[in-house]
C-alpha positions as CSV (number, residue, x, y, z in Angstrom):
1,X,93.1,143.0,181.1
2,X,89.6,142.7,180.7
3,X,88.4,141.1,177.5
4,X,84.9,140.5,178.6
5,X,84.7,136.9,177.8
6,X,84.6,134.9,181.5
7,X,82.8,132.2,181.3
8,X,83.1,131.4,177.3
9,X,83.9,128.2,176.0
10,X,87.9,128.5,174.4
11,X,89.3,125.8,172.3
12,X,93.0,125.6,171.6
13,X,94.7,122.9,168.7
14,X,98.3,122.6,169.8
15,X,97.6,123.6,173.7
16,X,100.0,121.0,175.1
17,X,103.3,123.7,174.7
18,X,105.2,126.4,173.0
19,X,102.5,129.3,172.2
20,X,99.5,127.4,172.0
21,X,99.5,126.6,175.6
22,X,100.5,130.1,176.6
23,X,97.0,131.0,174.8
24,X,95.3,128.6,177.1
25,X,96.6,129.8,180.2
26,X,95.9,133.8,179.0
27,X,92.3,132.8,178.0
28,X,92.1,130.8,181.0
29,X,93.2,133.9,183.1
30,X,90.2,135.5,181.0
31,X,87.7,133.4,183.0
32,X,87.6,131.2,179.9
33,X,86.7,127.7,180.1
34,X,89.6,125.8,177.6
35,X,89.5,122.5,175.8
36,X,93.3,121.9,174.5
37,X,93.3,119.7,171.6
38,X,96.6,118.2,170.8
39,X,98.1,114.9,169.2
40,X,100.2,115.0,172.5
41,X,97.6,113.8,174.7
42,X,98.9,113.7,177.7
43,X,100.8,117.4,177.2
44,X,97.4,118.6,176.6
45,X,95.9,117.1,180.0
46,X,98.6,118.4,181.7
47,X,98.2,121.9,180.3
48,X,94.6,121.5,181.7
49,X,95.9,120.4,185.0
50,X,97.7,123.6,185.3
51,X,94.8,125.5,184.4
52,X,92.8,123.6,187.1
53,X,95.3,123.7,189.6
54,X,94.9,127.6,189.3
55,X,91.5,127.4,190.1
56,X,90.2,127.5,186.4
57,X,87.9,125.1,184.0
58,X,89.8,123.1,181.3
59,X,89.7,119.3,180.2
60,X,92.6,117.7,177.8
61,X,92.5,115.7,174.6
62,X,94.2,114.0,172.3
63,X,93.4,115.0,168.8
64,X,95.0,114.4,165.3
65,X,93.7,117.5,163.3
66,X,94.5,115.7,160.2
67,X,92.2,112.8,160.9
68,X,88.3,114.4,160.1
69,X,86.5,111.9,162.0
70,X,88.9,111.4,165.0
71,X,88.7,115.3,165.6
72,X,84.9,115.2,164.8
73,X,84.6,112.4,168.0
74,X,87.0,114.5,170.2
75,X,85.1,117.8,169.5
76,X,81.6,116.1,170.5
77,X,83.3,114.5,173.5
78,X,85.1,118.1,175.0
79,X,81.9,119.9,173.9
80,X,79.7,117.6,176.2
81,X,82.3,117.8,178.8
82,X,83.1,121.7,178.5
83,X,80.5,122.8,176.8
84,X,79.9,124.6,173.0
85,X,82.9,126.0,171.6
86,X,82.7,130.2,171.9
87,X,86.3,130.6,170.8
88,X,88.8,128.8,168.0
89,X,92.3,129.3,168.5
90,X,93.6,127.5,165.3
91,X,97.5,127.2,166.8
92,X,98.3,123.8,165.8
93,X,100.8,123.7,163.0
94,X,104.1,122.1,162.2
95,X,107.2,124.1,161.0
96,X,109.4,122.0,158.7
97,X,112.8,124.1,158.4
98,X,114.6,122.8,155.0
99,X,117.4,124.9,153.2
100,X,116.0,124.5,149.9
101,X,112.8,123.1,148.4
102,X,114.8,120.8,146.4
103,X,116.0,118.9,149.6
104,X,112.4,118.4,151.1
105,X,111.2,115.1,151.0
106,X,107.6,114.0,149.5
107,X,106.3,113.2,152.7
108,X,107.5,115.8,154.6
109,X,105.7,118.4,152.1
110,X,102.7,116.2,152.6
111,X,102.7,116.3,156.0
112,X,103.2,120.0,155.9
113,X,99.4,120.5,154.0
114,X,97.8,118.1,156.0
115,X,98.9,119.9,159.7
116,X,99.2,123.4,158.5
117,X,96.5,123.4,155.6
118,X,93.9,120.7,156.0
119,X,93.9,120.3,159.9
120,X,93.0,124.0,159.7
121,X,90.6,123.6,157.7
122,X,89.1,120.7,159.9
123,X,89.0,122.2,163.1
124,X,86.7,125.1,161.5
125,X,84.8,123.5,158.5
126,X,83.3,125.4,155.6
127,X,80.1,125.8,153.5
128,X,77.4,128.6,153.1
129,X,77.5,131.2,155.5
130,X,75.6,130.4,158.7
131,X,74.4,132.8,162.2
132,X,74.2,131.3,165.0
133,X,70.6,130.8,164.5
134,X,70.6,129.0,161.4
135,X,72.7,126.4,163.4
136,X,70.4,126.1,166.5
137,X,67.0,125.8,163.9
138,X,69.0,123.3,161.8
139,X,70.3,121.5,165.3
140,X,66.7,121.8,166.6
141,X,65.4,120.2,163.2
142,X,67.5,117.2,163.2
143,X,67.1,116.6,167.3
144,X,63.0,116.7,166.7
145,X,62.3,119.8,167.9
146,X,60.4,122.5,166.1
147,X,63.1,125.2,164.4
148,X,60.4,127.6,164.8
149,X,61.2,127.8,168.5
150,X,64.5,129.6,168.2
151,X,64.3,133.2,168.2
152,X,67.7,135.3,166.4
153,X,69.2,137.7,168.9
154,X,71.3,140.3,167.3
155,X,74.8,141.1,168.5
156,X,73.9,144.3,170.0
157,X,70.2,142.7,171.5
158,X,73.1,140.3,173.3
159,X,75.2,143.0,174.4
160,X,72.7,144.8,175.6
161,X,73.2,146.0,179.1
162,X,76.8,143.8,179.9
163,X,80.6,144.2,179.0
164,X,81.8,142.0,176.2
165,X,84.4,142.2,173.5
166,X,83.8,143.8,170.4
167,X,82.8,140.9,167.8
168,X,83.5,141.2,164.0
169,X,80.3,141.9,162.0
170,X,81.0,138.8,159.3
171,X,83.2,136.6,160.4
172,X,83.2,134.8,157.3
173,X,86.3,132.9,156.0
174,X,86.1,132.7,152.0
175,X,87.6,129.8,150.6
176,X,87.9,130.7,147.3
177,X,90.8,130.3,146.4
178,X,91.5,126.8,148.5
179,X,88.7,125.9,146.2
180,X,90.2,126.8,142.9
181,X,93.0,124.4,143.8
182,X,90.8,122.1,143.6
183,X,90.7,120.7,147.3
184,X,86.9,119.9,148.2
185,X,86.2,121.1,152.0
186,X,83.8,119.4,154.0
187,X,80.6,121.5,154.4
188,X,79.5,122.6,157.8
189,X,76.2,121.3,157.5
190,X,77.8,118.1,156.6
191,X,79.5,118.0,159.5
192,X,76.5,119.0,161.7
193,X,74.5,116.1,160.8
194,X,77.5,113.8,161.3
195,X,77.6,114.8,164.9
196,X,74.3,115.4,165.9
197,X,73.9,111.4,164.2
198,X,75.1,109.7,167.3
């Protein structure tokens, strides 16, 4: 199958086994380049090795999903080493199988959120919504250069002419209702500046 996405960037939370690091090696068979994030880090090197040893592009790290600025320094280290992120697959989760509710320990519940429900939310971020464009002026802005100088390129400009898999129109994630929970996300723009601070 043809998917039209050789050559993008594909990162994987929870590539080291188990479904996540089937979606590496199908995105890998893709043509995609894969960064596999996992707190296993040696599972996810060797889930890169394989990838490698088949004659593709991937790189390994260790990442806790729960821990903001841990992830934040991993994501800046594979994106240097891979290259920008094209592709999120947000597989990393933890399933805790308890009979009843009743019988679930404190921690255990809270270690449930902060996998399944914050590290989510971490690997992806949140704020106002963004194009691509507003990122590269704001990353262009805070690296000295002149926003001015990036020009927006609409999907179909882009597609123009080559193969390429059909793309959502707003891919938007509303976070609403997280928000009326009370849970305060980290904005993107936050976390832009952060990384772009080193």
């Amino acid at each position: 199958m043809d998917l039209g996405i050789k050559g993008k960037v594909a990162l994987v939370s929870g590539g080291a086994r188990s479904l996540g690091k089937q979606d590496c090696l199908t995105l890998a068979a893709e043509g995609c380049k894969i960064i596999v994030l996992d707190l296993n880090g040696e599972g996810a090197e060797d889930t890169a090795k394989e990838i490698t040893a088949a004659g593709g592009t991937a790189r390994g790290y260790a990442a806790d999903i729960t821990d903001r600025a841990a992830l934040a320094e991993a994501l800046k280290r594979a994106e240097s080493e891979v290259g920008p992120v094209d592709i999120c697959v947000n597989n990393a989760g933890w399933i805790y199988t308890m009979g009843q509710l009743k019988d679930m320990k404190d921690e255990d519940w809270d270690q449930n959120l902060a996998i399944n429900l914050t590290g989510t939310y971490n690997v992806t971020n949140a704020g106002p919504p963004q194009s691509w464009a507003d990122i590269a002026r704001r990353v262009f802005e805070l690296s000295g250069r002149d926003p001015v100088d990036v020009r927006p390129v609409s999907t179909d400009e882009y597609d123009a002419g080559r193969s390429s898999a059909p793309r959502p129109r707003s891919s938007v994630l509303s976070l609403d209702k997280l928000a009326a929970t009370g849970f305060e996300s980290q904005p993107a723009g936050d976390a832009l500046v952060a990384y772009l601070a080193d």
